[in-house]
DSSP file (Angstrom, degrees, kcal/mol; ACC not computed):
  #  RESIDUE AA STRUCTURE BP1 BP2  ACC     N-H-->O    O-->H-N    N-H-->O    O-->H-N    TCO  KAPPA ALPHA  PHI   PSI    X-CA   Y-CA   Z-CA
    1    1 A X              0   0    0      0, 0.0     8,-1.9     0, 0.0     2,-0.3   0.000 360.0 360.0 360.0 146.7  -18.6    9.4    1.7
    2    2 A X  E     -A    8   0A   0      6,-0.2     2,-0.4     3,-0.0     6,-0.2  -0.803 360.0-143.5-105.5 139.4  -18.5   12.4   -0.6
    3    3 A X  E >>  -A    7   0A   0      4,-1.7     3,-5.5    -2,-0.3     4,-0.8  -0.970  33.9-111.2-138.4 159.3  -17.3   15.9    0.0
    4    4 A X  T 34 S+     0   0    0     -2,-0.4    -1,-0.1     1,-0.3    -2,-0.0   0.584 122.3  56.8 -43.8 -30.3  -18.2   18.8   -1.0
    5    5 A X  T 34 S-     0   0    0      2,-0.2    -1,-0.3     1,-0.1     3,-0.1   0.869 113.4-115.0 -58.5 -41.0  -14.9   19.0   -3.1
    6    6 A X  T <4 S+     0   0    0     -3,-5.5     2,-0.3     1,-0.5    -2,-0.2   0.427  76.1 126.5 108.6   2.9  -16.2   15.5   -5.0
    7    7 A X  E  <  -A    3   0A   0     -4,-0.8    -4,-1.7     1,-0.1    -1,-0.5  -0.755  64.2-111.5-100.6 136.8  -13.2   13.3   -3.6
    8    8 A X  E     -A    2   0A   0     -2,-0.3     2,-0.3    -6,-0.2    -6,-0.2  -0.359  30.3-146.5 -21.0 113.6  -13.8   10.1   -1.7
    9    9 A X        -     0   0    0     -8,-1.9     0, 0.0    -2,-0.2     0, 0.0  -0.953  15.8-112.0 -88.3 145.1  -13.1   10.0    1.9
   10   10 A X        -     0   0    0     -2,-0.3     2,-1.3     1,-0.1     3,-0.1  -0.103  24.9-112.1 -84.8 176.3  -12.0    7.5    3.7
   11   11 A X    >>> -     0   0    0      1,-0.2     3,-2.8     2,-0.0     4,-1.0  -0.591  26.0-163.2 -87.1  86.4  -14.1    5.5    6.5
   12   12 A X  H 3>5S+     0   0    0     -2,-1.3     4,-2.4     1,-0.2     5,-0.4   0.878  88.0  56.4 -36.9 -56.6  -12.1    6.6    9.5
   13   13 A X  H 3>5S+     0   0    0      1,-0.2     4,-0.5     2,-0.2    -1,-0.2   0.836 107.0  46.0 -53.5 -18.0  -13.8    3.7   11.4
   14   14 A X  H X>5S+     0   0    0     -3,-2.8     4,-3.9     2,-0.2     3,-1.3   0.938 112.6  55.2 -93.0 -55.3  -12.5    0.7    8.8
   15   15 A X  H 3X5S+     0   0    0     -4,-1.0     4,-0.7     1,-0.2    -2,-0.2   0.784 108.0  49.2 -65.6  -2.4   -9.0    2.3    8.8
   16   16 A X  H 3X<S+     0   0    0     -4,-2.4     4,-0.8    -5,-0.5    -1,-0.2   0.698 112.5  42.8 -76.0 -30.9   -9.0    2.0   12.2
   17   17 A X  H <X S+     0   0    0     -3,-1.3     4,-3.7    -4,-0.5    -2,-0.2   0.849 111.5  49.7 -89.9 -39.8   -9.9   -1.2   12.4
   18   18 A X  H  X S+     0   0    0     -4,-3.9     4,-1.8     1,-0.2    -2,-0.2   0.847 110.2  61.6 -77.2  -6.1   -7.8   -2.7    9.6
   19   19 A X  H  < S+     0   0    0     -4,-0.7    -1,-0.2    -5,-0.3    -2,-0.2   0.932 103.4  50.9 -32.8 -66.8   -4.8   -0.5   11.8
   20   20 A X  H  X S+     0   0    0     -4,-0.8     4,-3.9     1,-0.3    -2,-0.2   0.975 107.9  49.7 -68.3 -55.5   -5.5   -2.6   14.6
   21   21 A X  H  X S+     0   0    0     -4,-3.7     4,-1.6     2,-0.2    -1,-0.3   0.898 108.5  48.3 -65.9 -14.6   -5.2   -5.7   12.7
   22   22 A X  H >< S+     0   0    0     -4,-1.8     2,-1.1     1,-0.2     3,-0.9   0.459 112.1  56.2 -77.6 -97.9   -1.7   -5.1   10.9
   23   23 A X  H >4 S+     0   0    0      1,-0.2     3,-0.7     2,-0.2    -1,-0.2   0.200 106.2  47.5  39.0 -87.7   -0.9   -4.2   14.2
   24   24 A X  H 3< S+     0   0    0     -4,-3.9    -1,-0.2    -2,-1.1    -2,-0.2   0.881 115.6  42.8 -31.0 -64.1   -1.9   -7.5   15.3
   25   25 A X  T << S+     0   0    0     -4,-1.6     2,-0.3    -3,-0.9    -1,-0.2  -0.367  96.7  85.7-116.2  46.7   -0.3   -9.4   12.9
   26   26 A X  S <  S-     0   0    0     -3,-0.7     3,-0.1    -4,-0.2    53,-0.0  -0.899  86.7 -89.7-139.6 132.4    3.1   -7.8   12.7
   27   27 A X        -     0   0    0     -2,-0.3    -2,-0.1     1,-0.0    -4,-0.0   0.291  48.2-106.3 -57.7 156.4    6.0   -8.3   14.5
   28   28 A X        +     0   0    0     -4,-0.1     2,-0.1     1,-0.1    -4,-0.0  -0.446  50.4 157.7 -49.2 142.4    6.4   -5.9   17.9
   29   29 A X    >   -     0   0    0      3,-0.2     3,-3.5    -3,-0.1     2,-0.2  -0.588  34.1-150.9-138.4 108.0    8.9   -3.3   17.3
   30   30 A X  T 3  S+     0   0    0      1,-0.3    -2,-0.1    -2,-0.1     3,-0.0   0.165  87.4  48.7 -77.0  21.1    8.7   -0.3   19.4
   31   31 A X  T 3  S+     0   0    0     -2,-0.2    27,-1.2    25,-0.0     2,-0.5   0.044  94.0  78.3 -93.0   4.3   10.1    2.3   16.9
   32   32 A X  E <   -B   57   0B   0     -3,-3.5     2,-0.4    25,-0.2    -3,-0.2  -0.951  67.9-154.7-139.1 147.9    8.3    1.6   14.0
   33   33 A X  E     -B   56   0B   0     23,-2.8    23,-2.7    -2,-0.5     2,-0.5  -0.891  14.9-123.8-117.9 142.4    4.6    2.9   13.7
   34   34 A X  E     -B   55   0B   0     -2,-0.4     2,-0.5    21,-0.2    21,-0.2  -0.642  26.6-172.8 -80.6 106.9    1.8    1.5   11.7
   35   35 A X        -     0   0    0     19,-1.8     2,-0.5    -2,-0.5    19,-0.2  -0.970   6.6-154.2-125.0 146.9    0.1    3.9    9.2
   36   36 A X        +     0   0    0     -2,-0.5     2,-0.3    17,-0.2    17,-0.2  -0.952  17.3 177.1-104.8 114.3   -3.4    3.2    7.1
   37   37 A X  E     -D   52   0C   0     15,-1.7    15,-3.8    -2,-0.5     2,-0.4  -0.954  29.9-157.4-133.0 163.4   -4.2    4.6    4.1
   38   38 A X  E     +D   51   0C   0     -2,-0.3     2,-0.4    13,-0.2    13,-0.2  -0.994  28.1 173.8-116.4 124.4   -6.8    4.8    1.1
   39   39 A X  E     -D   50   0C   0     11,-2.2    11,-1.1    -2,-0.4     2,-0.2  -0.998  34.4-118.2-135.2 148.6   -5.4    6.2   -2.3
   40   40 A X        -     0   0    0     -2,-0.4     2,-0.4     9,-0.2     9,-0.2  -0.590  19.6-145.4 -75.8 137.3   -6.9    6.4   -5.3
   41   41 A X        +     0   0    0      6,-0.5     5,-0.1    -2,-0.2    50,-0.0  -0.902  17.9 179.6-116.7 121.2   -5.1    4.3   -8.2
   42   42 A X        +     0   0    0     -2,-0.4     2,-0.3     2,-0.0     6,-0.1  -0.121  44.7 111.2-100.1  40.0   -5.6    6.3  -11.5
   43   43 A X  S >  S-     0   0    0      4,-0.2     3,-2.3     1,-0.2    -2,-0.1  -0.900  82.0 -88.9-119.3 123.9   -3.8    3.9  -13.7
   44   44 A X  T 3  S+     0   0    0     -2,-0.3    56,-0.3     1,-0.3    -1,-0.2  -0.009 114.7  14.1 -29.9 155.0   -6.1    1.7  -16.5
   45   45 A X  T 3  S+     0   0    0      1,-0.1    -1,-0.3    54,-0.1    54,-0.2   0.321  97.8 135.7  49.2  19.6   -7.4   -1.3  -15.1
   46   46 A X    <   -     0   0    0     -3,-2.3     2,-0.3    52,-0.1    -1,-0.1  -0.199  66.3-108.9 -68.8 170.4   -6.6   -0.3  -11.5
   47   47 A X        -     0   0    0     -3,-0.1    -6,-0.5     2,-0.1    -4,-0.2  -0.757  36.4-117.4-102.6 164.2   -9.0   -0.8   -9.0
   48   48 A X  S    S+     0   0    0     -2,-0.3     2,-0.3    -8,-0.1    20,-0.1   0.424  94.7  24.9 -86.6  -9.2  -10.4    2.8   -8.0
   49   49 A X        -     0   0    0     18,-0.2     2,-0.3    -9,-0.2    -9,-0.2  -0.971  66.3-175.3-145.3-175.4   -9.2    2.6   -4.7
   50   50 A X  E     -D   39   0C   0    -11,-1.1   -11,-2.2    -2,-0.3     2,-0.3  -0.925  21.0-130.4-165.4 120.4   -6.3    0.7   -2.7
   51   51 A X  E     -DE  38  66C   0     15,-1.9    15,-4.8    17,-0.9     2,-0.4  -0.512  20.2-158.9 -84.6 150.2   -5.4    0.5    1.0
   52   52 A X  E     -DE  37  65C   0    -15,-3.8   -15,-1.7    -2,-0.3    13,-0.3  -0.803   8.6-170.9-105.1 136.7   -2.2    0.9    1.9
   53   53 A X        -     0   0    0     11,-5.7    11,-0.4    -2,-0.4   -17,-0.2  -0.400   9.7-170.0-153.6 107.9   -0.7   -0.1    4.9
   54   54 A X        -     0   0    0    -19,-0.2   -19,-1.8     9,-0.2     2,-0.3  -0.051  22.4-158.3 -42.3 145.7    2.6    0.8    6.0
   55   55 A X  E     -BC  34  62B   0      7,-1.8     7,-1.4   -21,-0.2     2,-0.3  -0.875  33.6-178.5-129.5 102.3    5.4   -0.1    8.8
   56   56 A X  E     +B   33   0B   0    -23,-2.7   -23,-2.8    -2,-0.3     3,-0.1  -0.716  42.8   6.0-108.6 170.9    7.8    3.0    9.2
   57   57 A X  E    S+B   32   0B   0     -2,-0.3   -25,-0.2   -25,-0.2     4,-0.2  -0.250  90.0  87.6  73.4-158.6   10.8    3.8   11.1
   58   58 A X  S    S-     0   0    0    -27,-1.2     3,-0.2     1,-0.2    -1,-0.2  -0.261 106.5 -53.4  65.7-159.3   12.2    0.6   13.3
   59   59 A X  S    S+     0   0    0      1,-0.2     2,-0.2    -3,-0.1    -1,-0.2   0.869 124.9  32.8 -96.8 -33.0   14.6   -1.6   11.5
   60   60 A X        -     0   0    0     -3,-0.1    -1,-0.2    -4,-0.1    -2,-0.1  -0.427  64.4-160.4 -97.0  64.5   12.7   -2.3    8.7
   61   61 A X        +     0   0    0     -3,-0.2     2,-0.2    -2,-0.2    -5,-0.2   0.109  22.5 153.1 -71.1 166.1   10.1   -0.3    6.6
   62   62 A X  B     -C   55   0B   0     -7,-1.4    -7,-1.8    24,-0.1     2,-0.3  -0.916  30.2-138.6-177.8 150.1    7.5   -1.6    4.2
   63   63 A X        -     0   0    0     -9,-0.3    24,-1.8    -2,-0.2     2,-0.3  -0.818   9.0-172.4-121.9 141.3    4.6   -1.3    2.6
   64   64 A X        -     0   0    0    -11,-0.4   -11,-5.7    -2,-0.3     2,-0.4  -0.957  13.7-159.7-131.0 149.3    1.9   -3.6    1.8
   65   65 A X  E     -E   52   0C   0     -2,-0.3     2,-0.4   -13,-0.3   -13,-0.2  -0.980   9.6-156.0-139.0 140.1   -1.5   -2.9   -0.7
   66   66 A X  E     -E   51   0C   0    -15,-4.8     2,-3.6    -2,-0.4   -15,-1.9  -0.973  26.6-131.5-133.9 132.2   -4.5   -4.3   -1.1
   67   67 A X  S    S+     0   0    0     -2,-0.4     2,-0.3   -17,-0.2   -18,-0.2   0.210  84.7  73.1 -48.7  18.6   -6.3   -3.8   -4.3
   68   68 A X  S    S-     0   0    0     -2,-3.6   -17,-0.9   -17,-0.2     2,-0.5  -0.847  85.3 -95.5-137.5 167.2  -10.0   -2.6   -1.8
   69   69 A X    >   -     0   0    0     -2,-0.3     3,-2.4   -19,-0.2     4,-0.1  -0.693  42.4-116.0 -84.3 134.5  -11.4    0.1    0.3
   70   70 A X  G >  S+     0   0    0     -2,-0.5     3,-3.1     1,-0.3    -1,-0.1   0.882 110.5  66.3 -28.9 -53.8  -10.7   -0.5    3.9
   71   71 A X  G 3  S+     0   0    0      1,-0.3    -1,-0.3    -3,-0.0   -58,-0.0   0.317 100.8  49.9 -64.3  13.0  -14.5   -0.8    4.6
   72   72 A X  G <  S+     0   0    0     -3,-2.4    -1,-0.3     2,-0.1    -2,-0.2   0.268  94.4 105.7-143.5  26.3  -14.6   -3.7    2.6
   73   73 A X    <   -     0   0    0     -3,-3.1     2,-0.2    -5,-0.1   -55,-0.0  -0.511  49.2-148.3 -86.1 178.4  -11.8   -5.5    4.2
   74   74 A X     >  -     0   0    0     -2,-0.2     4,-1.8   -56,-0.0     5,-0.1  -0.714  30.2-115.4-154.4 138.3  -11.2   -8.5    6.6
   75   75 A X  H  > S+     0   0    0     -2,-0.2     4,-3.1     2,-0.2     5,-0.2   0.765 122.8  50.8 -62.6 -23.6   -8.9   -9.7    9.2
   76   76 A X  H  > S+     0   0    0      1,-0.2     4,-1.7     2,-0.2     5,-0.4   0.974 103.7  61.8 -87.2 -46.1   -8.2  -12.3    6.9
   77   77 A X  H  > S+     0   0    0      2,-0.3     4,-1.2     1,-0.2    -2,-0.2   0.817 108.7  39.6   0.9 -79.5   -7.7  -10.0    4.4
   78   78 A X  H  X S+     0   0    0     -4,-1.8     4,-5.0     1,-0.3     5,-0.2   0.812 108.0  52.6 -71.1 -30.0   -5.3   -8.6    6.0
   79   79 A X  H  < S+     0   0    0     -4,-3.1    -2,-0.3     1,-0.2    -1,-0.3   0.808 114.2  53.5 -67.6  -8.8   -3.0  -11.5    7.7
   80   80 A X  H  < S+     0   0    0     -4,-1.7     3,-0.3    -5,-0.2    -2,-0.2   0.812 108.5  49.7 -92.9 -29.0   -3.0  -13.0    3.9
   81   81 A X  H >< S+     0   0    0     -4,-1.2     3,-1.9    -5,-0.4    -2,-0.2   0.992 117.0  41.8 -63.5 -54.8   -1.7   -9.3    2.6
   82   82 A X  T 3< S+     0   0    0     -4,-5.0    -1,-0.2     1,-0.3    -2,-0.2   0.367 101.5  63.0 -89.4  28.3    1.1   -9.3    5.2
   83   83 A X  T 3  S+     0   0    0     -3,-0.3    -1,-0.3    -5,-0.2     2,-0.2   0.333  93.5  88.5-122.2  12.8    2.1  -12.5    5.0
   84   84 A X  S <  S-     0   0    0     -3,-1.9     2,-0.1     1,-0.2     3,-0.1  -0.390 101.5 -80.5 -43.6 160.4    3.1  -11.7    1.5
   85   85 A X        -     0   0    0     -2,-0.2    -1,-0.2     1,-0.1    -2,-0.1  -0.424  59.8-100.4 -72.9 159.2    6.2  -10.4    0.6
   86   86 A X        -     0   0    0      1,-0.1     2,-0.4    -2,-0.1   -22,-0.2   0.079  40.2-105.4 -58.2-164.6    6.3   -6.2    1.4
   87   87 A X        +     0   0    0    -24,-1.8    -1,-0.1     1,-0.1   -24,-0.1  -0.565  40.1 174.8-114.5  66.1    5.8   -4.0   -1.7
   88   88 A X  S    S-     0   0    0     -2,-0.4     2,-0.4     1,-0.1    33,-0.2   0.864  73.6 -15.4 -55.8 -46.0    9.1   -2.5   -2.6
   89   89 A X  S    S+     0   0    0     31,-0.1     2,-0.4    29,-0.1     3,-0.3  -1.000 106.9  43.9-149.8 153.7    7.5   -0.8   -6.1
   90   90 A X  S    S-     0   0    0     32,-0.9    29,-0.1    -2,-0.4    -3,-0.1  -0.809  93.0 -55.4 122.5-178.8    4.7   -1.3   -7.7
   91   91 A X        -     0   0    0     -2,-0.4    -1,-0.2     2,-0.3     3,-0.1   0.679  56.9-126.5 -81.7 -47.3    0.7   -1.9   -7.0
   92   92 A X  S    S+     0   0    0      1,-0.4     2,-0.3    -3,-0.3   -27,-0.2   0.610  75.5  91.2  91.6  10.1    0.8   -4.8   -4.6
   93   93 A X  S    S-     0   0    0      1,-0.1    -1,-0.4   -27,-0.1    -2,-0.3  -0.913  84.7 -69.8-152.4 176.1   -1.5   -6.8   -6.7
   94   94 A X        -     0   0    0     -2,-0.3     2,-0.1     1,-0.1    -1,-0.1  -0.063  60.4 -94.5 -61.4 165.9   -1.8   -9.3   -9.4
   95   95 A X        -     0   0    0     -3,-0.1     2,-0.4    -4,-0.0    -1,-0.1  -0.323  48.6-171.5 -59.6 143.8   -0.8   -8.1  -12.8
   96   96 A X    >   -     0   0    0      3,-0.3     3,-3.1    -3,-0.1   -50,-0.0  -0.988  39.7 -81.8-143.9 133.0   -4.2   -6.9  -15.1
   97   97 A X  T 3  S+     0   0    0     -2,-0.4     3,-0.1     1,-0.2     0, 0.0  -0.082 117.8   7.5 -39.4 130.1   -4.4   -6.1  -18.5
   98   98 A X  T 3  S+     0   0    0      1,-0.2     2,-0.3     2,-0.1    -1,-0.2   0.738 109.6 112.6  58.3  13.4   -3.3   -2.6  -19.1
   99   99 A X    <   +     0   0    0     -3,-3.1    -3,-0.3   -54,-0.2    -1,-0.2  -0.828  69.8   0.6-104.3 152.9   -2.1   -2.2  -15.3
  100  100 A X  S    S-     0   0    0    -56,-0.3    -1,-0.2    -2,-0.3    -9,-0.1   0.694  70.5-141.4  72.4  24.9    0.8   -1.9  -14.0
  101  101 A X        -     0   0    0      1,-0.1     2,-0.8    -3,-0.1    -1,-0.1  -0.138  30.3-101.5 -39.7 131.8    3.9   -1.8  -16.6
  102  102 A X        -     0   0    0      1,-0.1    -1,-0.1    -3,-0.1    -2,-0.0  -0.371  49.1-103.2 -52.0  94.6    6.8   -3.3  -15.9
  103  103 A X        -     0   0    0     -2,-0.8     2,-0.4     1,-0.1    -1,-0.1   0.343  35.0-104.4 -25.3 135.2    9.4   -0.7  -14.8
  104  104 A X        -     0   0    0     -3,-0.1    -1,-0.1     1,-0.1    -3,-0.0  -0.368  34.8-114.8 -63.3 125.1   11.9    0.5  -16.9
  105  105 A X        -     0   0    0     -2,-0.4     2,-0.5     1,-0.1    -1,-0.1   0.101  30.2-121.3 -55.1-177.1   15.6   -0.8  -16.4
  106  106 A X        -     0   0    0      1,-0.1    -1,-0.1     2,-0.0     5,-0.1  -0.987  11.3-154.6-143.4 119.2   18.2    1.6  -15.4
  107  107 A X        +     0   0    0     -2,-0.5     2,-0.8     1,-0.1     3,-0.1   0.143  67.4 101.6 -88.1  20.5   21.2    2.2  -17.5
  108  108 A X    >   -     0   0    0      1,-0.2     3,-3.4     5,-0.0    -1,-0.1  -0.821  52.8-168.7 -94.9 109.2   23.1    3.3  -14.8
  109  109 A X  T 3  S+     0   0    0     -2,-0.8    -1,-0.2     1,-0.3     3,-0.1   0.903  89.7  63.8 -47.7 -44.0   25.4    0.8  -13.4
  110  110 A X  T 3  S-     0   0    0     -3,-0.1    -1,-0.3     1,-0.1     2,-0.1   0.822 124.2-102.4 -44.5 -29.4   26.2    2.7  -10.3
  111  111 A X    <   -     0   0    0     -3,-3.4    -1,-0.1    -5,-0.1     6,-0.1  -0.275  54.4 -49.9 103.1 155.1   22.3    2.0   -9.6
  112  112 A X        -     0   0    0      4,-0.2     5,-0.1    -2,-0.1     2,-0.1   0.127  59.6-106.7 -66.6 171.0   19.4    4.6  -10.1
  113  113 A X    >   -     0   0    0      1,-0.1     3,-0.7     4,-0.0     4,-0.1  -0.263  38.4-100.4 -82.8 169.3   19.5    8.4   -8.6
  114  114 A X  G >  S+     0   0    0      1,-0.2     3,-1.2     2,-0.2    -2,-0.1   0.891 130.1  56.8 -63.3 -32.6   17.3    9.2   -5.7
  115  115 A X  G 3  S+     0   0    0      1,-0.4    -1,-0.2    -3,-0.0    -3,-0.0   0.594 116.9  36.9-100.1  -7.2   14.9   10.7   -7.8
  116  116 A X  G <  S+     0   0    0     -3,-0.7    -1,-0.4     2,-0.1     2,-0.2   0.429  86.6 117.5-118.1  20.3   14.7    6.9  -10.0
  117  117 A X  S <  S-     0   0    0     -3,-1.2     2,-0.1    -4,-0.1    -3,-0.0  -0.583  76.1-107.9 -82.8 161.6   15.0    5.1   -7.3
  118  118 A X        -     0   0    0     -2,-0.2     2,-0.5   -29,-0.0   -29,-0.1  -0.422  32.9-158.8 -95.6 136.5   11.7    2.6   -6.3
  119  119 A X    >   -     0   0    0      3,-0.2     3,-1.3    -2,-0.1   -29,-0.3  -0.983  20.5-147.2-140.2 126.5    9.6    3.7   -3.3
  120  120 A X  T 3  S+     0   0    0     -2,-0.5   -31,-0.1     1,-0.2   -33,-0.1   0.301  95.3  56.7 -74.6   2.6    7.8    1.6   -1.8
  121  121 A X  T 3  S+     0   0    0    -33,-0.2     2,-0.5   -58,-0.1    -1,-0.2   0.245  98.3 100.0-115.4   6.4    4.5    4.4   -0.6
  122  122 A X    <         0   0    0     -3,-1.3   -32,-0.9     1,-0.1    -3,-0.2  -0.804 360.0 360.0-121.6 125.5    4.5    4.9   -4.6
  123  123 A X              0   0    0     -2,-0.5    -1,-0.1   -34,-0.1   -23,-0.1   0.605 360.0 360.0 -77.8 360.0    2.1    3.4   -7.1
């Protein structure tokens, strides 16, 4: 769907459903909440859009991507995404020509700053 703006929207009904499966197929923890998203990947040889699908709060957050628009996911889709490791930095998907550079190391022994540090909701 288009709007008047020219941006993509997402299919509320398909993030709803692929919701339900992580859901499904992640363990219960009743502090940490399930979010779905669609963002657009402007990076060469990105796919133009990528669901996201988060687990915040609880004991452990993480993020998982899949390289597709929601509507054109799968339950299997998704148990094979989370049954990967989470996405600590990065795409979430295989390596592509001209995607996806390898981060740059970090000359600080101490470990990176907040501001270099790797976030896992960032593509």
């Amino acid at each position: 769907m288009i709007d008047l703006g020219g941006k993509r929207r997402a299919d509320a009904a398909a993030v709803g459903r692929v919701r339900l499966w992580a859901e499904a197929g992640l363990p219960a923890d009743a502090a940490a909440i399930v979010m779905v998203t669609e963002l657009a990947c402007h990076e060469p040889g990105c796919p133009p859009v990528e669901t996201v699908i988060a687990l915040l709060g609880g004991t452990s957050p993480r993020t998982w991507k899949i390289p597709r628009a929601a509507a054109d996911l799968t339950a299997d889709d998704v148990a094979a995404a989370l049954a990967r490791e989470p996405d600590l930095a990065g795409h979430g998907h295989p390596p592509r020509a001209g995607c996806c550079p390898p981060p740059a190391a970090a000359s600080n022994p101490s470990g990176p700053s907040p501001a270099q540090a790797p976030r896992g909701d960032l593509p």
